[in-house]
C-alpha positions as CSV (number, residue, x, y, z in Angstrom):
1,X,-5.8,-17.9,44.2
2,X,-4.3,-18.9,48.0
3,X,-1.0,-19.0,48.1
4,X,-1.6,-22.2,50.3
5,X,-2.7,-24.3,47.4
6,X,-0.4,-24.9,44.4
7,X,-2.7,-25.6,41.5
8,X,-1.2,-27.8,38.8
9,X,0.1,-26.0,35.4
10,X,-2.0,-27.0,32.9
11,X,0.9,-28.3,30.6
12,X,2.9,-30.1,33.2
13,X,0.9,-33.7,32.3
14,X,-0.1,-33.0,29.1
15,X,2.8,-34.8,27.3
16,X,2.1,-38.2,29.5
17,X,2.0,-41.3,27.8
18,X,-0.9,-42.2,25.4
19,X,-3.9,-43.9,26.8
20,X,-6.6,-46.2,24.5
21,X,-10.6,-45.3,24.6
22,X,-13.0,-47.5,25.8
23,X,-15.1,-49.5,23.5
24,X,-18.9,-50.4,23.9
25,X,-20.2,-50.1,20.9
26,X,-21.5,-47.3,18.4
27,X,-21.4,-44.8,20.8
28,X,-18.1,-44.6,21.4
29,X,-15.7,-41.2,22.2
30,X,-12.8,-40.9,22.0
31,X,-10.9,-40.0,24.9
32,X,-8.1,-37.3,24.7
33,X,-4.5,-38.7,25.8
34,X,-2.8,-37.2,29.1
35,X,-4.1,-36.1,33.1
36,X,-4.1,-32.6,31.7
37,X,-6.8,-30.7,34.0
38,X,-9.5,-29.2,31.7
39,X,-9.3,-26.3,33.1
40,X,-7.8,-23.5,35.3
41,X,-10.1,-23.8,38.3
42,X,-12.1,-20.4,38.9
43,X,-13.5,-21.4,42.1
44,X,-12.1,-19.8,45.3
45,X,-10.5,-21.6,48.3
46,X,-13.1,-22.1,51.2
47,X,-12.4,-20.4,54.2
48,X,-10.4,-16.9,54.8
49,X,-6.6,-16.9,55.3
50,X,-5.2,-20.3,57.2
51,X,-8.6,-21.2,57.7
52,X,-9.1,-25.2,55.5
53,X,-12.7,-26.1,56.0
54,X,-13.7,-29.6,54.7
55,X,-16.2,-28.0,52.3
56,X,-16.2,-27.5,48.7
57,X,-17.0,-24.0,47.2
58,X,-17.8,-23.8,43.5
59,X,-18.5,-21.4,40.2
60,X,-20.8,-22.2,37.7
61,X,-21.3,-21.1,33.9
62,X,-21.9,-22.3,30.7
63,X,-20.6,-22.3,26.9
64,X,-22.2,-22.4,23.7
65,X,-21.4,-26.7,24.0
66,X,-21.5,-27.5,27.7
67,X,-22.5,-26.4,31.4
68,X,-19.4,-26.7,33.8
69,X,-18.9,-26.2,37.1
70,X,-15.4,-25.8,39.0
71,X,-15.3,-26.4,43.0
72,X,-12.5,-26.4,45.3
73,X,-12.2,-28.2,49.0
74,X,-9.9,-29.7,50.8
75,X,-9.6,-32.5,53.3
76,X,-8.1,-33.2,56.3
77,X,-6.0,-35.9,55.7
78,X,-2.6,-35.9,53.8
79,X,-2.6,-36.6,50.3
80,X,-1.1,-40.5,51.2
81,X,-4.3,-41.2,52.0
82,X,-6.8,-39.4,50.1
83,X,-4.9,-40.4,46.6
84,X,-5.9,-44.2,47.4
85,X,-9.4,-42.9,48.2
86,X,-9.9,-40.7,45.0
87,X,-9.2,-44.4,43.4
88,X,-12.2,-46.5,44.6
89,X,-14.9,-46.5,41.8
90,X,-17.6,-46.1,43.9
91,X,-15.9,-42.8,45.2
92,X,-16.3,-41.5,41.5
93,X,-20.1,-43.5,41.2
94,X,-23.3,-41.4,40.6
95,X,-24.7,-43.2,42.6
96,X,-28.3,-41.2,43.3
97,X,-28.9,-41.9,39.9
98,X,-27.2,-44.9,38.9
99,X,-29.0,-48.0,39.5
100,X,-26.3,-50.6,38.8
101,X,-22.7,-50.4,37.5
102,X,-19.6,-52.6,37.0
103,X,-15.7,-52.2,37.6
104,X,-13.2,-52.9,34.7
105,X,-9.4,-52.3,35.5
106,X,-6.3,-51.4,34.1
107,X,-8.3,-50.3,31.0
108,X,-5.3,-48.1,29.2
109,X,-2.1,-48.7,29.0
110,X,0.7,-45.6,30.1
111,X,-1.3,-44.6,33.4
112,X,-0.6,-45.2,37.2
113,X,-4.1,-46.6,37.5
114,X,-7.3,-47.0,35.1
115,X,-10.8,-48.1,35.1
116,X,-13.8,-47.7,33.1
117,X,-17.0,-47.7,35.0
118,X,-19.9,-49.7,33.0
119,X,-23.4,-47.8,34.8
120,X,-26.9,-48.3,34.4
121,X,-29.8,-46.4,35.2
122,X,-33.1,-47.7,35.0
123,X,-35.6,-44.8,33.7
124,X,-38.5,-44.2,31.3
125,X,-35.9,-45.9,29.2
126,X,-33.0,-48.2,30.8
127,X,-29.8,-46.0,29.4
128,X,-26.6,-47.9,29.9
129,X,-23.2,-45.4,29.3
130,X,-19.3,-46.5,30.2
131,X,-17.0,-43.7,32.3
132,X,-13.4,-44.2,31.8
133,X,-10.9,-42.5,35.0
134,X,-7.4,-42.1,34.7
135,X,-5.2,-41.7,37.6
136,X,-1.2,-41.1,37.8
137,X,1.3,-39.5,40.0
138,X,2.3,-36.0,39.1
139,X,5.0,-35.0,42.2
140,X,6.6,-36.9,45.0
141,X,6.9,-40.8,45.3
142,X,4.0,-43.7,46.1
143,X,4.8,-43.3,49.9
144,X,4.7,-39.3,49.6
145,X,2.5,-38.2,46.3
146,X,2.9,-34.1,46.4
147,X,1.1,-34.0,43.7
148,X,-1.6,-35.8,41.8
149,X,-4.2,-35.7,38.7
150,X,-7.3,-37.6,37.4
151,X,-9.4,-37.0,34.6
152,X,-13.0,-39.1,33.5
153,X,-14.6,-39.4,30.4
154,X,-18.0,-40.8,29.1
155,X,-16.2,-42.9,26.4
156,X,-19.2,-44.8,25.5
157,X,-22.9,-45.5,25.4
158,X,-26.2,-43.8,25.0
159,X,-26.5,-40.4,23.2
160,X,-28.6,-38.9,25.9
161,X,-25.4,-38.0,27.7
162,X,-23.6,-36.4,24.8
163,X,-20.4,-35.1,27.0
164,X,-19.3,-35.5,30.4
165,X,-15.9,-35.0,31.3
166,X,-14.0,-34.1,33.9
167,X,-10.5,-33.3,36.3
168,X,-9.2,-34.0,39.6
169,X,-6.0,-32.4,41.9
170,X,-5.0,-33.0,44.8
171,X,-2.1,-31.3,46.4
172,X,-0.1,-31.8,49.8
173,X,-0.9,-28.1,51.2
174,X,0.5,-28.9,54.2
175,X,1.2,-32.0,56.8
176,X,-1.9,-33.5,57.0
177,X,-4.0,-31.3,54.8
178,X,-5.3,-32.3,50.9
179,X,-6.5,-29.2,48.7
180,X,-8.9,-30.3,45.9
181,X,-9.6,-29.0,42.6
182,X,-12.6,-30.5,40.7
183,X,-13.6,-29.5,36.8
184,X,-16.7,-31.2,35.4
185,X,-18.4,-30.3,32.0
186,X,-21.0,-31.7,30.9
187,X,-24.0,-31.5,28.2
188,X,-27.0,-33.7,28.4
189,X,-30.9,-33.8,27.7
190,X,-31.7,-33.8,31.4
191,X,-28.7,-32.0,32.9
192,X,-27.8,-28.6,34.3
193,X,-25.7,-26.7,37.1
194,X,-27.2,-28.2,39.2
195,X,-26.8,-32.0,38.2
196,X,-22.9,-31.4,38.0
197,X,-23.0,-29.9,41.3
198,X,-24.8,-32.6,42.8
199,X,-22.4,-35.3,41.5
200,X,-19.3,-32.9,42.4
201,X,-20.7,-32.6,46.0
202,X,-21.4,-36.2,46.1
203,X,-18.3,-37.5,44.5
204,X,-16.8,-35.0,47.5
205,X,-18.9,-36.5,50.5
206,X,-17.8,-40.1,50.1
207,X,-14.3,-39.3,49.3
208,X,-14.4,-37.4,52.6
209,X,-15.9,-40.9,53.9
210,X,-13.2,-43.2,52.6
211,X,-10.4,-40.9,53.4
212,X,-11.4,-40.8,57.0
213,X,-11.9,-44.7,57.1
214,X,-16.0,-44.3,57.2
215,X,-18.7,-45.6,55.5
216,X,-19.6,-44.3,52.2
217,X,-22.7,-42.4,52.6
218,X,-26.8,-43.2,51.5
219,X,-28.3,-41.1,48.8
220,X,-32.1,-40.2,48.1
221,X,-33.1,-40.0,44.5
């Protein structure tokens, strides 16, 4: 691990206030309490020694339940302003897939910020599935975060998705400079590596795009 990166300890939000699950229908999950990060990122810092490229590098593996994938990257922009930007649902949108999606907010109670993410994709078969984020503030104040966390969770819809879940920090590593550290897991009938990545890189690109006051960008299928 770079000793220019803090990473978050994995029990410093875990006893944050309650949150609620989403509720669609049948399908619903229920969604753990807390902004704990899922786990201790295994992915190295891009770049060698004071080097802070705006690029993600990633580790990959599986368990007997899920695929993950953990990636780190940083951006050049302090944390101010990429905290707001990991916020904007369409930041956290899938959206080479998705083919339509809605924005409900303030959907749990005990949390800085919420929203559950209603998305669509029209397939073979149109499958309809809800994402609930979770944002709060970990270290510092509003005006200066230090420190913040994020975590998502399918929380409802169809079964062909049977887990994805996932963590976000961010840390002030210096004036100016965001480090990142994304953990997505994820088990599904037509997912792999590969489709985590993709989201993970793409979830990446447009915060990159927001945080630098750009447009968000296109995606091919």
């Amino acid at each position: 691990m770079r000793d220019d990166a803090r990473t978050i300890p994995l029990l410093l939000v875990a006893a944050l206030p309650t949150a609620g699950s989403g509720c669609l229908g049948s399908s619903e999950t229920e969604f753990p309490a807390g902004l704990e990060p899922l786990d201790e990122v295994g992915a190295p810092w891009p770049g060698g020694d004071g080097e802070h490229p705006e690029t993600l590098s990633t580790a990959h593996g599986s368990t007997d339940d899920y695929d993950w994938v953990h990636a780190r990257g940083y951006v050049h922009a302090p944390l101010a302003e990429v905290y707001p930007a990991l916020r904007v649902p369409e930041v956290n949108v899938n959206r080479r897939q998705v083919d339509e999606w809605s924005v409900t907010w303030d959907v749990e109670d005990g949390y800085d910020h919420s929203y559950a993410l209603d998305l669509v994709v029209h397939d073979i078969i149109t499958i309809e599935y809800r994402i609930t984020w979770r944002h709060g503030l970990i270290e510092g104040t509003d005006d200066a975060p230090l420190l913040t966390a994020a975590r998502y969770q399918k929380t409802d819809g169809t079964d062909v998705i049977r887990l994805k879940e996932g963590s976000v920090v961010a840390t002030e590593v210096e004036d100016g400079l965001t480090g990142l550290e994304l953990v997505e897991r994820m088990d599904s009938l037509r997912s792999d590596h590969d489709t985590i990545e993709s989201y993970l890189r793409d979830m990446y690109a447009d915060l990159l795009a927001v945080a630098h006051g750009e447009p968000l960008p296109t995606y091919d299928e």
